[in-house]
N, C-alpha and C positions, 0 to 999 in steps of 0.2 A: 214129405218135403214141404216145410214152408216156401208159402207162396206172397208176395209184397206188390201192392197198390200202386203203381205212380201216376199223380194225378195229372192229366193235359190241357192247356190253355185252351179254350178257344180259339179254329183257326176264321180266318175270316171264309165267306163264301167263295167256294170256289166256280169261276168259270169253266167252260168247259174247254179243252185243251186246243180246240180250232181258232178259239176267239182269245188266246194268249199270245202273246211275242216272246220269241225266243230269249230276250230278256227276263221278261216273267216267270217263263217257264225256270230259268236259273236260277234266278231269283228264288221262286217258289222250291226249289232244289236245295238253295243254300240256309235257308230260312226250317225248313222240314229237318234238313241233316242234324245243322242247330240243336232242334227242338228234342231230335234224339239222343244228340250227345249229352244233351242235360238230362234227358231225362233216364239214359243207363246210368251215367254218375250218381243220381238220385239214387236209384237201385241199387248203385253197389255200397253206400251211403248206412242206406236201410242194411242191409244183410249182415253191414260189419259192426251196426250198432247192435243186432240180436245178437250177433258172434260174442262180440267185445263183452256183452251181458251176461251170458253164458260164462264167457274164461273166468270173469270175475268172480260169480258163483264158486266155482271150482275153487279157484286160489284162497277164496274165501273157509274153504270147507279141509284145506293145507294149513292152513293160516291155523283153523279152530284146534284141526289132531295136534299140531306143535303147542299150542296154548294146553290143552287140556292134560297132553303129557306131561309138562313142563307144573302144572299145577298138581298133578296126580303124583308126581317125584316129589313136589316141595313137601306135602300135606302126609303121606305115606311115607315114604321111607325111613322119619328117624321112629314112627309108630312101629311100622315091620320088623325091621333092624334089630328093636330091640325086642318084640314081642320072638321074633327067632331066638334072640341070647338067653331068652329068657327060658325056651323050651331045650337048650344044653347045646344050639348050634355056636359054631363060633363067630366071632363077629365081625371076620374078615369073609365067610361063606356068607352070613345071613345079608350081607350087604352085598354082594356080586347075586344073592340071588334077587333079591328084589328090584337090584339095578337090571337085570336081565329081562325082567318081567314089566319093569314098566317103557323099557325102551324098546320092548316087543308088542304093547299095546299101540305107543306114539308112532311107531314104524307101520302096523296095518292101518292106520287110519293117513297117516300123508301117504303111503302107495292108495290108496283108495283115491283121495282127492287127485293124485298123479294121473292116476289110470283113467278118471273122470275127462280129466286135460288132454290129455292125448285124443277121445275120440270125438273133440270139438274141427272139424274142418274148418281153416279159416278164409278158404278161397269162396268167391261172391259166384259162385255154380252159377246161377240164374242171370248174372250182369253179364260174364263169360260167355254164355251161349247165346245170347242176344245179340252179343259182337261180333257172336264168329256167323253166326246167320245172316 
């Protein structure tokens, strides 16, 4: 499990809690609470930006198998096609088979990016149980 930094102001010195007024003391309550809620925000900030880094990665790696099939189809199949016609298939086979073949390549490689994606969690685990604690 990654783990994320957040960094704390400096709080002023504190007295010690005999020589406070109950003012203070709330004060010094609401001023603290403050400082936490900015600083989970922080944290959940941080977690969704490695997240967000991650997905991209992934969709990025969807993005490439659809590009590279799409160029394996352009560049291959009227070579195939015909290199099949040419060895006595016919050329309505030699074309359903090659179309078969490269949209069974394009298809493993976007399940792969797919399945990549799925096991990205995007919930901030680490802001979440700081909250509930």
């Amino acid at each position: 499990m990654t783990t994320y930094e957040v960094t704390q102001s400096p709080s002023p010195t504190p007295r010690s809690a005999d020589d406070r007024s109950i003012g203070e003391l709330i004060g010094d309550l609401t001023r603290e609470t403050t400082q936490l809620v900015r600083q989970e925000i922080n944290l959940a900030k941080t977690e969704m930006t490695v997240k967000a880094t991650k997905v991209g990665k992934d969709i990025g790696l969807i993005a490439a198998g659809g590009v590279l099939a799409f160029a394996g189809a352009l560049t291959l199949v009227a070579f195939l096609v015909l290199a099949l016609i040419r060895l006595g298939l016919a050329g309505w086979l030699s074309a359903l088979l090659v179309g078969a073949v490269l949209t069974g390549i394009g298809a493993a490689l976007a399940m792969n990016g797919l399945s990549k994606l799925r096991q990205v969690d995007p919930v901030p685990h680490q802001a979440v149980e700081a909250l509930k604690s």
